[in-house]
C-alpha positions as CSV (number, residue, x, y, z in Angstrom):
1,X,128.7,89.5,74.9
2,X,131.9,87.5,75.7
3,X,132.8,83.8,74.2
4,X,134.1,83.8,78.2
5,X,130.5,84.4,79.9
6,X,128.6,81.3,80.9
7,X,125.1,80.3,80.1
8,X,123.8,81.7,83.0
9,X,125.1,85.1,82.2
10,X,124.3,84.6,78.1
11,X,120.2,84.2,79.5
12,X,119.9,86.9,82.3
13,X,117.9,90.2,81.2
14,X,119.4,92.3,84.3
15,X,117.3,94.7,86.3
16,X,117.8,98.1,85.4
17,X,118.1,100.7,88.0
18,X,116.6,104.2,88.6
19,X,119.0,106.4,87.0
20,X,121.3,108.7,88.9
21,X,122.2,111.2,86.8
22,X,124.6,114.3,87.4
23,X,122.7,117.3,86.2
24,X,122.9,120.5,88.4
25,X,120.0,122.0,90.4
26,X,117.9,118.9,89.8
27,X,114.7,117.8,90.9
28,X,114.8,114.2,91.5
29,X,112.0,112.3,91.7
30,X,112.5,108.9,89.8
31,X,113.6,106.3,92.4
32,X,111.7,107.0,95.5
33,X,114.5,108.2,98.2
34,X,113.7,110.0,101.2
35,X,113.5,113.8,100.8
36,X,114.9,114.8,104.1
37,X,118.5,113.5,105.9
38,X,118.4,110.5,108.0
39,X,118.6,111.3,111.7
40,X,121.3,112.9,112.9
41,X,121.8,109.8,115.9
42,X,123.3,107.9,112.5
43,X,126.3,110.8,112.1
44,X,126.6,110.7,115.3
45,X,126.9,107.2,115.8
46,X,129.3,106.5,112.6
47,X,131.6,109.1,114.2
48,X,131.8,107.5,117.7
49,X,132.3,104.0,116.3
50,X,135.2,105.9,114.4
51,X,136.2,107.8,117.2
52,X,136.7,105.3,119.8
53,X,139.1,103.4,117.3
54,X,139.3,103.5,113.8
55,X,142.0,101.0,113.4
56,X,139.0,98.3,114.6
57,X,138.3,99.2,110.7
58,X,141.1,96.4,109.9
59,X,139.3,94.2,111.4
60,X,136.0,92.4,110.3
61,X,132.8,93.2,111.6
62,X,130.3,90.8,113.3
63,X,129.0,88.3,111.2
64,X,125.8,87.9,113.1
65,X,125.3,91.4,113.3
66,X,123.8,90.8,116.5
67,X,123.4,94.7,117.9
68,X,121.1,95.3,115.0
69,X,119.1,92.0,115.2
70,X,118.5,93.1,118.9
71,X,117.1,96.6,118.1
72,X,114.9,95.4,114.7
73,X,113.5,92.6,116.9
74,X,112.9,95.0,119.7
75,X,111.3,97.4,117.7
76,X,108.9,94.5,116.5
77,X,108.2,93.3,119.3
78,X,109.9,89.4,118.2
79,X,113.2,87.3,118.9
80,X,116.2,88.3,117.4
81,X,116.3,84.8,116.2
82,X,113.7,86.1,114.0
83,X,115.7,88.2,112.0
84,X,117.7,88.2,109.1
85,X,119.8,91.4,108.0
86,X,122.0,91.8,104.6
87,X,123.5,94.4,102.6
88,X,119.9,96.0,101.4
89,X,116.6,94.4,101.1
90,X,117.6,93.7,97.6
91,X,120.3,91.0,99.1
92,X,117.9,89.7,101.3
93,X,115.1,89.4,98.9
94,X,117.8,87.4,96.5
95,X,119.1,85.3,99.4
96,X,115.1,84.4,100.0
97,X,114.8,83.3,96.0
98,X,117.2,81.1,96.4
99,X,116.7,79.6,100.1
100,X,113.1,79.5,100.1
101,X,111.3,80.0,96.6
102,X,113.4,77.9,94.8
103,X,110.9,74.8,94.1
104,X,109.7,72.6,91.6
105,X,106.4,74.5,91.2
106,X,106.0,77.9,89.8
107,X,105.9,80.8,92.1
108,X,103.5,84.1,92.2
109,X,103.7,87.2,91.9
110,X,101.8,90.0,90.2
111,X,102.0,91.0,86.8
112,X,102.6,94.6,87.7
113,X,105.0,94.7,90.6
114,X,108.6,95.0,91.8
115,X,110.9,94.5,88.5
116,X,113.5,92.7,90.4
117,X,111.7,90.0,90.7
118,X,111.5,88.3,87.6
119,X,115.6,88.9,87.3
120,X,116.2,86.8,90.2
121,X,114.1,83.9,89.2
122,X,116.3,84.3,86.2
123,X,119.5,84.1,87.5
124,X,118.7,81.3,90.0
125,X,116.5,79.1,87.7
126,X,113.2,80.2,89.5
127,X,110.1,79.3,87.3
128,X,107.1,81.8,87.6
129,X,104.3,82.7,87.2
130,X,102.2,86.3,86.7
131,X,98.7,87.2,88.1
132,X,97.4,90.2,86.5
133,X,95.9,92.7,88.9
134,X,92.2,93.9,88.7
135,X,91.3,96.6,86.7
136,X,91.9,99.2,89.5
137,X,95.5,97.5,89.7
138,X,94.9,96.2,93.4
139,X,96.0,92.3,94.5
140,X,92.8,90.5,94.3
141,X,94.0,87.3,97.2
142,X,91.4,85.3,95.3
143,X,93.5,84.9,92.6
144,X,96.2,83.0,94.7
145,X,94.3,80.6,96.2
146,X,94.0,77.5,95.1
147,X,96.8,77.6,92.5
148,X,99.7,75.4,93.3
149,X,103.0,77.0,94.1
150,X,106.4,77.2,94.7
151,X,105.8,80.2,96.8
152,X,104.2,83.8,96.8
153,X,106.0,87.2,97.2
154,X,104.8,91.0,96.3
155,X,105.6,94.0,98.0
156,X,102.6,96.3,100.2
157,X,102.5,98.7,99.4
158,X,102.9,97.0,95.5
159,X,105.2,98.7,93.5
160,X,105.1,100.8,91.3
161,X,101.2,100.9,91.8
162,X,101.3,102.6,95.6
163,X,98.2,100.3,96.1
164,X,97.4,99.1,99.7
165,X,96.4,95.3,100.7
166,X,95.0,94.7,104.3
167,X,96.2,92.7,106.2
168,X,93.0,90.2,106.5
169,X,94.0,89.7,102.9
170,X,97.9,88.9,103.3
171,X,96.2,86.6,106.4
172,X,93.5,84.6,103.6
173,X,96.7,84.3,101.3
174,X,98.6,82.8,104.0
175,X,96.2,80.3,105.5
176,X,95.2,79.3,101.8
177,X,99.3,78.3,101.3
178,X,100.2,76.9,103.8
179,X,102.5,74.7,102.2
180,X,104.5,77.8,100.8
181,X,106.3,80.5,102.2
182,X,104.8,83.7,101.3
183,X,107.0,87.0,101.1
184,X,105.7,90.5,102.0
185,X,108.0,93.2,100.6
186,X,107.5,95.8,102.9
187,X,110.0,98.4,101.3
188,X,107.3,101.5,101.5
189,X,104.7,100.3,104.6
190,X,105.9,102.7,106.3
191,X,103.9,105.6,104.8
192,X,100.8,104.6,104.9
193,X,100.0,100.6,105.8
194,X,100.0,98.2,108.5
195,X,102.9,96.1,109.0
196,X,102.7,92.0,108.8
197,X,105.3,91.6,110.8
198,X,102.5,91.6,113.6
199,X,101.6,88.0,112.0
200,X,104.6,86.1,111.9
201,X,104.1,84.1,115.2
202,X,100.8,83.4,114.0
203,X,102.1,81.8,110.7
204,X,105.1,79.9,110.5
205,X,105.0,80.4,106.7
206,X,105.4,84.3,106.2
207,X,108.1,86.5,105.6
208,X,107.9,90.0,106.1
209,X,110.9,92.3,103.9
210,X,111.7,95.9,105.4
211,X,114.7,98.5,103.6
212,X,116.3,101.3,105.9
213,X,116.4,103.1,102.3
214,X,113.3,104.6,102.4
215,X,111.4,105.6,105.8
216,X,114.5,105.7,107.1
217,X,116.5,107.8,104.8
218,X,119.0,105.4,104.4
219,X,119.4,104.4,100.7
220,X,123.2,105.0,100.8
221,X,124.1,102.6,103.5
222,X,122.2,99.7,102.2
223,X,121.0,97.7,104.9
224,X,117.4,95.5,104.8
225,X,116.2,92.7,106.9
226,X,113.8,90.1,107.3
227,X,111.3,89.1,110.3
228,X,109.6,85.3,110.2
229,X,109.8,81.9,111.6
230,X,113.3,80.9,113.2
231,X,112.8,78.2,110.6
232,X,112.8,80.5,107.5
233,X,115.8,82.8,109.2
234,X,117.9,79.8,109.7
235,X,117.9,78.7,105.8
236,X,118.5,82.2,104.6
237,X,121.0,82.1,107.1
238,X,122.9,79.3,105.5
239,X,122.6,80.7,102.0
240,X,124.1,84.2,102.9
241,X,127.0,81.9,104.8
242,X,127.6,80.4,101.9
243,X,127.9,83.6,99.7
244,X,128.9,86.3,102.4
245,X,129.5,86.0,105.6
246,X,129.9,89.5,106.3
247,X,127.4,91.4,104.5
248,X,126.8,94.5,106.6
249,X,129.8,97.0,107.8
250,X,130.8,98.4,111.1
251,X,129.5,101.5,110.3
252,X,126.3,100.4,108.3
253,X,125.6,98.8,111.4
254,X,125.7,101.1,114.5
255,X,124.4,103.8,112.0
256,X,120.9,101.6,110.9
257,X,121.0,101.2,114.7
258,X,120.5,104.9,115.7
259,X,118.0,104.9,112.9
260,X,115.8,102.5,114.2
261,X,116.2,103.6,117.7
262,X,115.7,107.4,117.0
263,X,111.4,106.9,116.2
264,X,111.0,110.6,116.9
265,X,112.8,111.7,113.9
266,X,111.3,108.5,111.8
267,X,107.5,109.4,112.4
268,X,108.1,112.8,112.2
269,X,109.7,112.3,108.7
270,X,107.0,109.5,108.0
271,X,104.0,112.5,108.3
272,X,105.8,114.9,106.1
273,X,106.2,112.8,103.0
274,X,102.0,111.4,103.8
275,X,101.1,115.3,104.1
276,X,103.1,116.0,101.0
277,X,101.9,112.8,99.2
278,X,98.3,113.5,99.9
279,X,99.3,117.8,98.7
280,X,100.4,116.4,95.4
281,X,97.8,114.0,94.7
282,X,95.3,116.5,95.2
283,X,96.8,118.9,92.9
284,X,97.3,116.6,90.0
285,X,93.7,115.6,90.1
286,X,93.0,119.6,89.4
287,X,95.4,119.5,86.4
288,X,93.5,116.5,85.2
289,X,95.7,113.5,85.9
290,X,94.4,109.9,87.1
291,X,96.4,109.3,90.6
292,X,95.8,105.7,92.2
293,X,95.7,105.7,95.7
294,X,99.1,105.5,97.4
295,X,100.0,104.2,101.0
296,X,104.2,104.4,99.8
297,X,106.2,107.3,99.6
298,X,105.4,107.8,95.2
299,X,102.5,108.5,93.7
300,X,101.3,106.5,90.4
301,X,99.3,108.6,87.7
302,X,98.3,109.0,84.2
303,X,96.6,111.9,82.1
304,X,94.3,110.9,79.9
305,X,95.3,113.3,77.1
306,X,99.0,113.3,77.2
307,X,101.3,110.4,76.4
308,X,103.7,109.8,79.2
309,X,106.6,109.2,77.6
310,X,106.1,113.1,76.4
311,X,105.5,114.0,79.6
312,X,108.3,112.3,81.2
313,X,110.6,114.3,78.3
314,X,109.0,117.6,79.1
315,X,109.6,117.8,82.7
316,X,113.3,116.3,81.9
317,X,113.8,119.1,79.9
318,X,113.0,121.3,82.9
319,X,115.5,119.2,85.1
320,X,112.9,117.5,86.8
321,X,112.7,113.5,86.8
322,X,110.1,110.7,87.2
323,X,110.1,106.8,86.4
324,X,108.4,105.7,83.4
325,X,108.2,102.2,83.1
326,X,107.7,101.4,79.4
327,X,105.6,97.8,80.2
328,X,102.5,96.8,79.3
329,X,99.8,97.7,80.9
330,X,101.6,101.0,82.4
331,X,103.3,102.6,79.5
332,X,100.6,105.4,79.9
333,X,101.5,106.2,84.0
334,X,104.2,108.0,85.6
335,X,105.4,107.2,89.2
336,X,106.7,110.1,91.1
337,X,108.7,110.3,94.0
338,X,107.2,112.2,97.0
339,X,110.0,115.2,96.9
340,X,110.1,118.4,99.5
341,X,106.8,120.1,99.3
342,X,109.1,122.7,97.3
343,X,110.1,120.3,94.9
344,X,106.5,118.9,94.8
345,X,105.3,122.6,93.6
346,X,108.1,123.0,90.9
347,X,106.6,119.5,89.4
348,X,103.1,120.7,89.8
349,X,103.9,124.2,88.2
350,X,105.4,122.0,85.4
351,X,103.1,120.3,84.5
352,X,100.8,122.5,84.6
353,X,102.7,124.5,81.6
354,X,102.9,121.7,80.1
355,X,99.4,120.1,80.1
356,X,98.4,123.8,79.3
């Protein structure tokens, strides 16, 4: 604490991130990357835009960032006026907090969900408020209808659940607000759902999230975007003018580029972490361990005779990481990144000496 921070920063509870910690020959599985390497069309690209001229690294790149617009709207079948890009969906999702959910009503979002969220209505002044998920820890869309709001955002996939909504549901959520711009955080859909990108023409309130960090191995170049009405683009466009007009590199850009274009390498890469997924779930049910159903590229589970805090310790101690989110409701589950498959049977061999 500083007598120089303001009020805002006095108030803020910041979000913490997955750690990243240096420990040899470890087995990470706490912050859901991508087990295997982008495609090799991003290297490749990166060193061409390098090769042809690096001095054109003095100079800014496009603000508009227009090539990738073109290939994310191409791939999706929409405008490119339809799409927003930023530095990470994490940027985008902020820039959409304050462009489009900042109201005088309250907005939505589950009580279990993406941790970030709460920190950003923080920081901009964004009053909220929780719906607890069902039992199972599924989105019931009942419980956002008819409850007046500033907006509506949760990922699908939800995180840190893995839990699946349809997308008749995100549809009856839509049509029931349609006086609010609902968000779709999409960051995982790409293992396992259906995309609502598919519905923006048909609703001029929705906003669909994607990350290149996780289907598309891309964590370390940080590059997310958004797909919706021109109407909803253009005001996130004149918040992130306003804050940054040049959020995304040279080379973050002609890279997420040969990511998007290269879909043999995605879906192939897509399947392995599913197979994997569905390997591991199957053998923690044999140890004994609840797993809840996961279309994302984690896995969210509980044992009902071992405290998961312990468990978390345990498998630390064998230089092997998972998440565990101390919260209510969850301080008993574990979420674990989907690894290699041979990093999936060191965590399974693990545990099971330790649930022995």
């Amino acid at each position: 604490m500083s007598r120089f921070w303001s009020q805002v920063v006095n108030d803020l509870t910041p979000y913490v991130p997955g750690e990243q910690p240096k420990i040899a020959n470890l087995i990470k599985l706490n912050t859901n990357e991508n087990p295997y390497p982008p495609s090799p069309k991003v290297l490749a690209a990166i060193q061409a835009e390098l090769n042809g001229d690096a001095a054109r690294l003095r100079l800014y790149p496009d603000p508009n960032a227009d090539l990738l617009k073109t290939s994310v709207a191409r791939l999706h079948s929409v405008s490119a006026q339809q799409v927003f890009v930023g530095n990470g969906s994490d940027e985008v999702l902020a820039h959409i907090f304050m462009a489009l959910l900042k109201h005088d009503a309250p907005i939505l979002f589950p009580d279990i969900t993406y941790s970030f969220y709460p920190v950003y209505c923080g920081l901009y002044g964004v009053d909220y408020q929780s719906v607890p998920l069902a039992d199972d820890f599924s989105i019931n869309p009942a419980d956002y209808v008819g409850k007046p709001n500033g907006g509506i955002i949760f990922p699908n996939p939800n995180a840190p659940t893995g839990r699946l909504l349809a997308l008749n549901a995100i549809e009856q959520i839509a049509q029931a607000n349609p006086d609010s711009v609902i968000v779709i955080d999409e960051a995982y859909v790409d293992f396992g759902g259906e995309s609502a990108i598919k519905l923006v023409d048909r609703y001029d309130n929705l906003l669909v999230v994607h990350t290149l960090s996780k289907s598309r191995s891309l964590a370390g170049l940080r590059v997310g975007f958004a797909v919706g009405h021109r109407a909803l683009i253009d005001g996130l466009e004149r918040v992130k003018n306003s804050f940054n007009s040049y959020p995304l590199d040279r080379l973050a850009i002609v890279g997420s580029v040969a990511a998007i274009e290269d879909t043999v390498h995605f879906e192939q890469c897509c399947q392995a972490v599913i197979a994997t997924r569905d390997a591991l779930s199957t053998d923690l049910k044999q140890l004994g361990f609840e797993v809840l159903p996961s279309a994302a590229n984690f896995i969210f589970v509980r044992h009902p005779q071992r405290d998961a805090g312990e468990l978390a310790k345990a498998l630390r101690d064998q230089s092997i990481i998972v998440r565990h989110f101390k919260l209510p409701r969850i301080d008993q589950f574990l979420r674990i990144t989907v690894g290699t498959d041979a990093d999936c049977k060191a965590l399974v061999d693990a545990l099971r000496q330790i649930t022995a």
